[in-house]
C-alpha positions in Angstrom: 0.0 0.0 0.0 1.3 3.2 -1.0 2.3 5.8 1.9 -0.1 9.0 2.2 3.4 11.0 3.0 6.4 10.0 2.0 9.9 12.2 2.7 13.0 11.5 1.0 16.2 13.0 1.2 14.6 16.0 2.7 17.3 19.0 3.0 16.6 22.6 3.9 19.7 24.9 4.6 19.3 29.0 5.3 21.8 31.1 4.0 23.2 33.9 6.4 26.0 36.3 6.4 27.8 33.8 8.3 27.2 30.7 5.8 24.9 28.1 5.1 22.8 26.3 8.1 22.4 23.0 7.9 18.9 22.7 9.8 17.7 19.8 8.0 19.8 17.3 5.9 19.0 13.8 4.1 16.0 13.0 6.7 13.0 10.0 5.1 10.2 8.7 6.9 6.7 7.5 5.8 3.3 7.3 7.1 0.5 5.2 6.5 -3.3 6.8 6.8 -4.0 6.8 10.1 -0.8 6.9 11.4 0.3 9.2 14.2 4.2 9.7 14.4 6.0 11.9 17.3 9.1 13.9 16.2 11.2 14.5 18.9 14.5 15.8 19.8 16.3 19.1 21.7 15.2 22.4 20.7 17.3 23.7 17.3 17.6 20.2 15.7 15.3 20.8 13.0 11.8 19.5 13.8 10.1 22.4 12.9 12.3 23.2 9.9 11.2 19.6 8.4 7.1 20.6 8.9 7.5 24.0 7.5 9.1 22.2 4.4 6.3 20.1 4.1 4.0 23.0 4.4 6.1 24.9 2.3 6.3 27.6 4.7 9.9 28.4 4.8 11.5 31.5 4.7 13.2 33.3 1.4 16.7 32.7 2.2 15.3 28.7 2.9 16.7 26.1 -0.1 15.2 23.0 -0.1 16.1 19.8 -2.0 14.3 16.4 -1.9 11.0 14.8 -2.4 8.0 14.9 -0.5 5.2 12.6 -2.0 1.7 13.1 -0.6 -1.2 11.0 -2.0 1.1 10.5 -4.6 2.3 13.7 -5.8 5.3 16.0 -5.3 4.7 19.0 -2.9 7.5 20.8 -4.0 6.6 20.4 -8.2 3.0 21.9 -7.2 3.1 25.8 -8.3 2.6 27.7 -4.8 -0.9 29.1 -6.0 -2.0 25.7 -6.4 -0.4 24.8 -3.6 -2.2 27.4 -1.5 -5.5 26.5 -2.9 -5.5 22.8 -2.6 -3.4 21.5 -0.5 -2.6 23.6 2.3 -5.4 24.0 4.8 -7.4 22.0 2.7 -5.5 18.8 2.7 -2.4 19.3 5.0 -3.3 21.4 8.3 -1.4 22.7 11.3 -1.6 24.0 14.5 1.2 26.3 15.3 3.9 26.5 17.5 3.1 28.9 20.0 -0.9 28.6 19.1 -2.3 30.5 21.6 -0.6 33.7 19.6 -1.9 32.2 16.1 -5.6 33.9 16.6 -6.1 37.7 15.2 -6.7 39.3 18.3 -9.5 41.9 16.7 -11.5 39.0 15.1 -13.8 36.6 16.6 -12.8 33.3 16.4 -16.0 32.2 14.3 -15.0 34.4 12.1 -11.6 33.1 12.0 -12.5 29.7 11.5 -15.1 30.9 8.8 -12.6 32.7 6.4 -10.5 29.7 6.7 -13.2 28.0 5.2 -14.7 30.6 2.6 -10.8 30.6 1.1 -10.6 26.9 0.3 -14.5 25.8 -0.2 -17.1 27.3 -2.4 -19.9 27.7 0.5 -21.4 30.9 1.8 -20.7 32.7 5.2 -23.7 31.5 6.5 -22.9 27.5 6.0 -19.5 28.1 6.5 -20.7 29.9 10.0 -22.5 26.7 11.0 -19.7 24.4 10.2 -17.2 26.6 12.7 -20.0 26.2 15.1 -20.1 22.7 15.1 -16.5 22.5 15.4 -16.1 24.5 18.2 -18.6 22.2 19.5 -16.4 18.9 18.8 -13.2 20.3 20.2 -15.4 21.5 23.7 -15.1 25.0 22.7 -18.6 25.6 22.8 -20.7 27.3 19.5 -22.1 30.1 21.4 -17.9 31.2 22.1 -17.8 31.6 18.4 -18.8 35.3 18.9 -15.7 35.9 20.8 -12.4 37.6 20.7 -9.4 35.5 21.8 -8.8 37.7 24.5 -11.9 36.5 26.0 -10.9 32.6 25.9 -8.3 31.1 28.5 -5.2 29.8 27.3 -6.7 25.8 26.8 -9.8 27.0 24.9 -7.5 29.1 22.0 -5.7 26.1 21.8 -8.7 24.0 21.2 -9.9 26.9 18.9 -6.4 26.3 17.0 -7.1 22.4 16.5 -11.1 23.3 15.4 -9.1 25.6 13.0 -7.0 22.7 11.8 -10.3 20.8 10.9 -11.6 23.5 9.2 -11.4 21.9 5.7 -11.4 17.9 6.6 -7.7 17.8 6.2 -5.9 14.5 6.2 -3.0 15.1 7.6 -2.6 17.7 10.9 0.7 18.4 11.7 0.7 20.1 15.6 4.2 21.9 16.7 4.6 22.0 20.2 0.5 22.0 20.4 1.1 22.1 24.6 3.2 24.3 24.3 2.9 27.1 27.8 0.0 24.9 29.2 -0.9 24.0 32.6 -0.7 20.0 33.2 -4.1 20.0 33.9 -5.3 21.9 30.4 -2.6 20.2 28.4 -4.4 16.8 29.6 -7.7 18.3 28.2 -6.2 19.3 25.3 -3.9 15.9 24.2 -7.8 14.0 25.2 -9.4 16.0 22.4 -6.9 15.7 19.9 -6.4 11.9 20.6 -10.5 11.4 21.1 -10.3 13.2 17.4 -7.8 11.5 15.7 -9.9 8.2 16.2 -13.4 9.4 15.7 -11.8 11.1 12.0 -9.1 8.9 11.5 -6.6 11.5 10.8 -2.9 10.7 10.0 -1.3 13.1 12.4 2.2 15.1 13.2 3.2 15.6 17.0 6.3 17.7 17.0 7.1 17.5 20.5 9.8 17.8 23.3 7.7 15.9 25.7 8.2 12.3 25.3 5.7 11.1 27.2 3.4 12.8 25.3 4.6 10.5 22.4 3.8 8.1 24.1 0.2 8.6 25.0 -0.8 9.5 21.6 1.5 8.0 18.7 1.7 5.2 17.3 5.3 5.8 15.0 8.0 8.0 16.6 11.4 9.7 15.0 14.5 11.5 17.0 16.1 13.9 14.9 19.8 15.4 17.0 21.2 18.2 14.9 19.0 18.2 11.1 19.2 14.2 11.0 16.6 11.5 11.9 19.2 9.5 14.1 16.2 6.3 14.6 13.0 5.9 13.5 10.1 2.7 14.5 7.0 1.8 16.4 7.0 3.8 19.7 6.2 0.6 21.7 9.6 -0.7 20.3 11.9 2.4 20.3 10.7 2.6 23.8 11.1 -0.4 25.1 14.8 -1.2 23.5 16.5 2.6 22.0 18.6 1.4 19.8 21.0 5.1 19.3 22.6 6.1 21.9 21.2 10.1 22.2 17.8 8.3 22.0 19.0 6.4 25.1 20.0 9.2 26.6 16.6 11.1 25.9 15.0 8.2 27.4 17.1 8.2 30.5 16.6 11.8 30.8 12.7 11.6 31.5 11.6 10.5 34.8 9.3 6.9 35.2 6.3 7.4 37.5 5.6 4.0 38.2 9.7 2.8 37.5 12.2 2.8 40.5 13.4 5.9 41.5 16.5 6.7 40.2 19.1 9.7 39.7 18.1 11.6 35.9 20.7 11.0 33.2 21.7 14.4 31.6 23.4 14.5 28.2 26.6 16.5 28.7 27.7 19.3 26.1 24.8 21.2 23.5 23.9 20.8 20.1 26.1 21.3 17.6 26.5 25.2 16.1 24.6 23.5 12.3 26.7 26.1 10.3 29.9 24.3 11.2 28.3 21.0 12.3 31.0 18.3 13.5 32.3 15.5 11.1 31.1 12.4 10.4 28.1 11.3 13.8 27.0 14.3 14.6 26.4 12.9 18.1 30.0 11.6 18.5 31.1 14.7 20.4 28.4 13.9 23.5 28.4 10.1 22.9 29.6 7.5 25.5 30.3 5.1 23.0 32.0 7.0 20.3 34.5 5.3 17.8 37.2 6.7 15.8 35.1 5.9 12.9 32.1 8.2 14.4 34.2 11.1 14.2 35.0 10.4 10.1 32.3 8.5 8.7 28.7 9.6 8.6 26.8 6.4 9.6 24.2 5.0 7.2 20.5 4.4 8.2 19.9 0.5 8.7 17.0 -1.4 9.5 16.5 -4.2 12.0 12.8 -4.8 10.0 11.3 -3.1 12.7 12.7 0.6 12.5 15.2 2.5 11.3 19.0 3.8 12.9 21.6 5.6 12.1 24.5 4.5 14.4 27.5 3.0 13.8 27.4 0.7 17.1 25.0 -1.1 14.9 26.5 -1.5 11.3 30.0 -3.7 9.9 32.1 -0.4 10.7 31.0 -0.3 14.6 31.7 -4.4 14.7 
């Protein structure tokens, strides 16, 4: 069965004064309809570089090389006109990183939701009024809020506001950066139950770009760590979980505390991130990693598969033998 998203060989470098950045380089992965796949990793390693590329919301001094295949098609051979009209918003949605600043503060959110609407679908304000209403409704905004400014919602209902947004149009794949992003645990709960309760009752094929693992967890079904522009391992989150297979996935793992799990002291990664204009030779993790080889610090490590996921490391290739 053919993939409903397929990336290949992504790249996306900015050019600055200083040089190129490398924010995104060579990164593939696939989904399945109905798929929901978690991209983690530390903040500046690319994850929401990768979805404005898909999105095709990149900035002008952005280059981008690669393929991404949706339903079967090329996003990046689509003119951007076209684009805009039938694919973003209408078939590939988001809710933004930093939502809760994504509403226009002098419109009411009906309204919001309504344009959204109006722009991709040939339906008057009045239909297109009702269909906000009801959404509002699904995500437990409530219709008669649909008169209101955002000012006048609490930080969990423009959130929930944001993901009735993201329906707007039936999309088929919602792509949500950081969507808990400067929540409360309580309202993030809320939030992550509506968007899961959602994602079944619609059968979306979702995007969780997220630092929080356990929130990965909870809701996905496919997860993929990306350290420094690369996808270092990619599999089933039951499996990735259970036995990491790279090392800064280990490490990620280590770093997040078990509730039910014996207590033990946190593992922290020593060092940062890489500076991507002048990112390290061959692993890009060599320079924090416990287990690093003379080879990591030459060779780039190819992506292998064990059947069940996908790694880049060379513990577990011929040269790391």
């Amino acid at each position: 069965m053919e993939s409903l998203l397929s990336v290949e060989n992504l790249t996306i470098y900015y050019w600055t004064l200083r040089g190129y950045v490398h924010a995104v380089e060579d990164i593939s992965f696939s989904l399945d309809k109905g798929d929901t796949l978690g991209l983690a990793g530390e903040s500046g390693c690319g994850k929401t570089t990768a979805m404005l590329g898909i999105l095709r919301l990149l900035p002008y001094n952005a280059t981008i090389k690669g393929k991404i295949i949706f339903e079967g098609k090329n996003l990046l051979e689509i003119p951007i006109d076209i684009f805009r009209k039938e694919i973003r918003w209408k078939k590939i949605a988001t809710v933004f990183q930093g939502a809760m600043n994504s509403l226009h503060p002098t419109m009411k959110i009906g309204d919001q939701i309504t344009e959204a609407i109006m722009l991709h679908e040939k339906i008057g304000k009045k239909e297109a009024w009702e269909r906000a209403q009801k959404l509002l409704d699904l995500v437990g905004v409530k219709a008669e809020r649909a008169d209101r400014y955002p000012h006048e919602l609490s930080g969990g209902l423009k959130q929930r506001t944001m993901i009735a947004m993201s329906l707007a149009c039936n999309p088929t794949l919602i792509i949500a950066d950081e969507p808990t992003t400067a929540l409360d645990v309580i309202v993030e709960a809320q939030v992550l139950k509506v968007m899961k309760e959602l994602q079944e009752k619609l059968q979306l094929t979702m995007i969780f770009v997220t630092h929080d693992l356990s929130l990965i967890a909870e809701t996905c079904n496919k997860v993929a760590i990306m350290y420094a522009g690369k996808i270092v391992e990619v599999g089933d989150v039951v499996a990735v979980y259970k036995e990491p297979l790279h090392p800064y996935t280990q490490k990620l793992l280590a770093a997040f505390p078990s509730i039910l799990g014996r207590k033990t002291e946190l593992v922290s990664i020593p060092g940062f991130p890489p500076d991507l204009l002048y990112p390290p030779s061959g692993c890009r993790f060599h320079p924090r990693c416990d287990y690093a080889m003379e080879i990591c610090k030459k060779e780039e490590p190819q992506t292998i598969s064990d059947g069940k996921r996908l790694v880049a490391c060379h513990l577990h290739t011929k040269g790391g033998k």
